[in-house]
C-alpha positions in Angstrom: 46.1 -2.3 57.4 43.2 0.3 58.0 43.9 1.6 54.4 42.8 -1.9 53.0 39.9 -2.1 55.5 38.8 1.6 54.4 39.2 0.5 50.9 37.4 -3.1 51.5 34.7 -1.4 53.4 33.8 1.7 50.2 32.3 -0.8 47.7 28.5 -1.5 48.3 28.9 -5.0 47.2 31.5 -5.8 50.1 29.2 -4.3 52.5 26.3 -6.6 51.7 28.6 -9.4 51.7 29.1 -8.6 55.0 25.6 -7.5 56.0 25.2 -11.2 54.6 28.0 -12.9 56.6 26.8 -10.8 60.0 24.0 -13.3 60.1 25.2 -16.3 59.0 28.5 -18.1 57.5 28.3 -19.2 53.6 29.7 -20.5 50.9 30.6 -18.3 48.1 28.1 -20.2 46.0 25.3 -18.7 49.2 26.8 -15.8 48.6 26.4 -15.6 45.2 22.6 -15.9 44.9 22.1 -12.7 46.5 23.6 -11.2 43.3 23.3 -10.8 39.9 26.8 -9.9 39.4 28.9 -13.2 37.7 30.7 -15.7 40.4 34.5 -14.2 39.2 32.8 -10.6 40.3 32.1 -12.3 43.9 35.2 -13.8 44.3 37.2 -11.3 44.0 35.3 -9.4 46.3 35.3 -11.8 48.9 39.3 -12.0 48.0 39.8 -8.3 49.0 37.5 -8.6 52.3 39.9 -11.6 53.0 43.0 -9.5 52.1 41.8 -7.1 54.3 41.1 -9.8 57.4 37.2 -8.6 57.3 36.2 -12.2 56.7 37.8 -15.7 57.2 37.4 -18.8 55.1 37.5 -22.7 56.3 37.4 -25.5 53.3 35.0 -28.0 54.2 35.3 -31.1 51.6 34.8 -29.5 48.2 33.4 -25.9 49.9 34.9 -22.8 51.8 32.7 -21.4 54.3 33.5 -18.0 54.8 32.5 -15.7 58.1 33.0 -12.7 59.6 36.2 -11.3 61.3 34.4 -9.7 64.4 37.8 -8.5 65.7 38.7 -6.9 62.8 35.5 -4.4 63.6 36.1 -4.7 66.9 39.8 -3.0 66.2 38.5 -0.2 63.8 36.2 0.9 66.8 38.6 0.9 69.2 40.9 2.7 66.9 37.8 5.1 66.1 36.5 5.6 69.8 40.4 7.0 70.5 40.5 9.2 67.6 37.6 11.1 68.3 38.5 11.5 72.3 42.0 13.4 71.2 
């Protein structure tokens, strides 16, 4: 699992999303307009953060709202914080 956080996490265009997502849950569409890459580009972007558990999605009606997977971070500092007290 940390290998597809690590991975998830290198891209600059993940990192915004989730710069994004840190102060607010969107839509992909909310997403989206904070790009000028095309809306297959941000999908699967947001696809790899959710294969990665980094963010979470909820349909509501025709939209998913996605949001942030605070445990997730929470984890990798943990996991961190012990790796550098050995």
């Amino acid at each position: 699992m940390l290998d597809k956080t690590i991975t998830a996490l290198s891209d600059p265009t993940r990192r915004t999303i989730l710069e994004l997502l840190k102060q607010q849950n969107l839509t992909a569409g909310e997403i989206a307009s904070n790009f000028s890459i095309s809306k297959p580009s941000i999908s699967h972007h947001l696809s790899i953060l959710k294969n990665s558990d980094l963010i979470s999605s909820v349909r509501d009606g025709q939209e998913i709202i996605y949001s942030l997977n605070v445990t997730v971070f929470d984890e990798i500092a943990v996991m961190l914080i012990d790796f550098f007290k050995k």
